[in-house]
N, C-alpha and C positions, 0 to 999 in steps of 0.2 A: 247157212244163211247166204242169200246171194249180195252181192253188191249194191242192189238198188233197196233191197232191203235194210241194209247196214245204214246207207245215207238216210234213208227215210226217217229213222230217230230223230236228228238233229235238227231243233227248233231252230226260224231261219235267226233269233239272237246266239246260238250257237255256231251258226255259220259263220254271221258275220265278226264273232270273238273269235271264232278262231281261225279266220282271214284277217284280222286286225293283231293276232298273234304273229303268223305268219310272216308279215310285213315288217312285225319289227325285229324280226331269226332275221331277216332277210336285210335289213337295215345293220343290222349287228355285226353280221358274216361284211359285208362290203366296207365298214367303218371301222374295220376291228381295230388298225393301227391308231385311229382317234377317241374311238371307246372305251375305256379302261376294265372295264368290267364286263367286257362285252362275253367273256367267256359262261360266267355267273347268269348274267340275264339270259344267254339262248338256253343256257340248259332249265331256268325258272321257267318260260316261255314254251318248252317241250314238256316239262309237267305237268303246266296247268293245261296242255293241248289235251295230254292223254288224260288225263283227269278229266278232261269235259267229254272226250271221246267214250271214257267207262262210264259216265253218269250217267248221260243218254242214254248208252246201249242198256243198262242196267235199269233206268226209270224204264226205258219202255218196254222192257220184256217184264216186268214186275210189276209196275204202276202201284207199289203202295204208295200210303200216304208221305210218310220216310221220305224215300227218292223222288217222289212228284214235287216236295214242296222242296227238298234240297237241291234240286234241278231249277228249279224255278228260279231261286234267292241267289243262288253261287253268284249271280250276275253283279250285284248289287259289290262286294269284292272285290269282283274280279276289274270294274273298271277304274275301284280305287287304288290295285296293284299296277294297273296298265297307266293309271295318271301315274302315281311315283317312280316307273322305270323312264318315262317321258326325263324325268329330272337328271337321269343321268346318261340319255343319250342325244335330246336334241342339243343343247351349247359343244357338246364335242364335234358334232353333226355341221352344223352351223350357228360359228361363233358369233355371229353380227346381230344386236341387237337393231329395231323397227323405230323405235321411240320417237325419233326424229322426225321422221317420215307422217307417224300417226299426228303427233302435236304439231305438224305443218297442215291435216286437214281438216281437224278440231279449230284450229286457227284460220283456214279460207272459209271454213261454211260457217263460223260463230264471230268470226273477229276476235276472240280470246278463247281464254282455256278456261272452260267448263269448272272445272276442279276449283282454277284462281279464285273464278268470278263467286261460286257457291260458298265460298271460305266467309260471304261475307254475312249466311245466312246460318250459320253453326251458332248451334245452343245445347248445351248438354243431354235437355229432353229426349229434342230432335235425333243427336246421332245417339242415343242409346238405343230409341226405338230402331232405326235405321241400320245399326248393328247389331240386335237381335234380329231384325229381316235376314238381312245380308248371311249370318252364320246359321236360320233356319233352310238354308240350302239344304244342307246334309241330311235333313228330316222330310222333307218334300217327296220326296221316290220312294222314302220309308210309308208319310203318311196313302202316298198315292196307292202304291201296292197293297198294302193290309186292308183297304178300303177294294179293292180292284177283287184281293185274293177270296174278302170273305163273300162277297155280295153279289159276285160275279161268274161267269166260268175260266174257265183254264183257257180257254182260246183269247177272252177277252183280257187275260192278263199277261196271256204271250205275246200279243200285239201292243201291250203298253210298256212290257219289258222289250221289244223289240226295237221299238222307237226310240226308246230313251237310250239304250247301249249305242245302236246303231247314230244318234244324235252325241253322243258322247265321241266315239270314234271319227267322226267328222270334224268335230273343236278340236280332237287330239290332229288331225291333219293340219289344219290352219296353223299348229303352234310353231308344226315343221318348218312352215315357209316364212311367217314374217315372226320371229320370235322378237317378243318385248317383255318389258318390267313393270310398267306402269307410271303414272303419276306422280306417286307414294315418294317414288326415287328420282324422278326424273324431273318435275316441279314442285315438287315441295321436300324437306327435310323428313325423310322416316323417321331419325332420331327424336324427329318433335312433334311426332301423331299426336302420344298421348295426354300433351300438351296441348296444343292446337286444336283436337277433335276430343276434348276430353267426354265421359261419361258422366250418369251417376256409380249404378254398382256393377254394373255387368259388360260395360262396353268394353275396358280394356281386358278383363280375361278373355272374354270374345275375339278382343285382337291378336291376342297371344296366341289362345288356340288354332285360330286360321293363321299367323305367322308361319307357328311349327309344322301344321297340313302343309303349307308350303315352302316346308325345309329351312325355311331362315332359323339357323339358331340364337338361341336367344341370348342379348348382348353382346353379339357379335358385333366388330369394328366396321365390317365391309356388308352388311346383306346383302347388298346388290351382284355380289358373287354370288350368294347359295339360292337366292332365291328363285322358282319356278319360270321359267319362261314361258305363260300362259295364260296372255291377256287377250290377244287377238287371236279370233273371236271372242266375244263375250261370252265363254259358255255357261257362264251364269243367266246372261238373259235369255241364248236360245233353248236350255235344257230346262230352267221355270215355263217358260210359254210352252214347252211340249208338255210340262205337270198340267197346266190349268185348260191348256186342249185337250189333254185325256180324262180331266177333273168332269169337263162338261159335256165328253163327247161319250162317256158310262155316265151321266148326272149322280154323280157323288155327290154324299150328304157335304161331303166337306170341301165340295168345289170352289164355295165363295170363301171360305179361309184361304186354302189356296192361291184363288188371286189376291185376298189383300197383302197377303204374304210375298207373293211375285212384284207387284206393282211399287210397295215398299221396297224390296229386294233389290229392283232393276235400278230405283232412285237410290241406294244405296250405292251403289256400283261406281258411280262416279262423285257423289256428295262426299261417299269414305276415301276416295284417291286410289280407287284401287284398278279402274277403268278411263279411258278417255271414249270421249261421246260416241266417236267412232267405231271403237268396238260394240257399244250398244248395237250401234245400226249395222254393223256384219253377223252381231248374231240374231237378230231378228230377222233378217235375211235368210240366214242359213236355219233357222226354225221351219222355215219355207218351204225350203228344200227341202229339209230332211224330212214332213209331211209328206209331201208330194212324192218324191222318191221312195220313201221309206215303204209306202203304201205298195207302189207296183213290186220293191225287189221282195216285199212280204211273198203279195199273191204271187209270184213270179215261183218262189221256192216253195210253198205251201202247194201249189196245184205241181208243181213237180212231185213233191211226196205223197200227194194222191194218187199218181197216175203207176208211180211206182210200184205202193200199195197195191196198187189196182194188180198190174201187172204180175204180182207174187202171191198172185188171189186172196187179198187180203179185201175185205170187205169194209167198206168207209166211208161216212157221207163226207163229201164232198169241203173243204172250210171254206166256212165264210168269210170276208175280210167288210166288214161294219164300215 
């Protein structure tokens, strides 16, 4: 097998996970005397390399159905594995939380804080529907894909897993540089969410279960110690608005669930404390970008594996990128 053959398997959300692995071996190795566990995660981070590295090679010499669809999904995982290593190397990395910074420009462009001023519009309805949006995040990429995987082809569902990993890996960038906590801790009393933003039946297991997603254990003294440093950006608004642009850019039956799911979602984001406004408008932004880029480093890698192809006499029409 020659070399340009080998690289030609890996789909360009293969690339870029495991350039986003890469980065953080690379992160690990430089911080190790800050890292604690830095020894654990490079070697987790070289597993899942070579693991992605045998899938491909093995979906594309095989192509059953098996390895196509477990090629395909691994992703879905793999960037809930790459959020939870985030937890234990960006505060060793850089210790300084943003907070300050961000509720100084929630405060120039609003004259108050968003969070304060909404407190005065909470009713238990409101945030229950609000947080069942907010914790339908996790099912969004699920409902996107099954919807993508059955009705669609494999190209048109490698381009919507591509966007969203590669949109995911962009937020994990942002968290490096200006890490925050949020609202929850920093204008209002966490101890008194579920006082404050009470529910009917479902709002606080909801809260609890996104707690624990984000490491806060429960009845702990301090959260504001364990919890995730991954407010800014909002990758909640920017990776929903990548669901509901891919919802209607394949016309999925279930595109308009999607947005009403997103739109509740995004108002959720700052009504539950969990965002300030600002973060909204960085990941709208970066939803932008990561379109627009996302698009050329697609075609960019996909016409290299063509050409490769080509070159190893392998016969191939050309991909499209929609």
């Amino acid at each position: 097998m020659t070399v340009k053959r080998f690289l030609a398997a890996f789909s360009p959300a293969d690339v870029v996970t495991i350039g986003f692995l890469l980065f953080l071996i690379l992160l690990n190795l430089v911080f190790h005397a800050r890292v604690e566990m830095w020894l654990e995660l490079t070697a987790v981070n070289v597993v899942v390399i070579i693991g992605i590295v045998l899938l491909a090679q093995a979906a594309n010499r095989k192509q059953t159905p098996l390895l196509t669809g477990v090629h395909r999904w691994y992703l879905y995982p793999a960037v809930l594995l790459i959020f939870k290593e985030l937890y234990f190397i960006i505060r060793p990395i850089h210790p300084v939380d943003y907070d300050d910074l961000l509720i100084q420009i929630d405060r120039w462009v609003f004259g108050t804080d968003p969070t304060v001023w909404l407190a005065q519009f909470a009713h238990p309805v409101l945030t229950e529907i609000l947080q069942i949006a907010y914790w339908s995040y996790y099912l969004l990429f699920i409902i996107l894909g099954v919807e993508i995987y059955r009705r669609h082809t494999l190209k048109s569902f490698d381009k919507a897993g591509f966007l969203i990993v590669y949109g995911f890996y962009l937020s994990y960038l942002g968290y490096f540089f200006l890490p925050a906590v949020g609202p929850r801790f920093t204008l209002h009393d966490f101890s008194l969410m579920d006082q404050e933003l009470p529910g009917l039946l479902l709002a606080v297991p909801l809260r609890d279960f996104i707690n624990a997603a984000e490491s806060i254990p429960a009845g702990n003294e301090n959260p504001v110690d364990y919890v995730q440093r991954d407010v800014f950006p909002s990758g909640h608004t920017q990776l929903s608005l990548i669901v509901v642009y891919l919802a209607f850019h394949f016309r999925l039956h279930s595109r308009w669930i999607l947005t009403v799911l997103t739109g509740l979602l995004i108002v959720g984001t700052v009504y539950l404390r969990y965002h300030y406004f600002v973060d909204l408008i960085a990941g709208a932004l970066l939803f932008a970008f990561t379109v627009w880029s996302g698009r050329h480093l697609e075609l960019w890698w996909n016409d290299l594996r063509y050409s490769w192809r080509s070159d190893d006499g392998l016969l191939e029409t050309r991909p499209e990128i929609r």
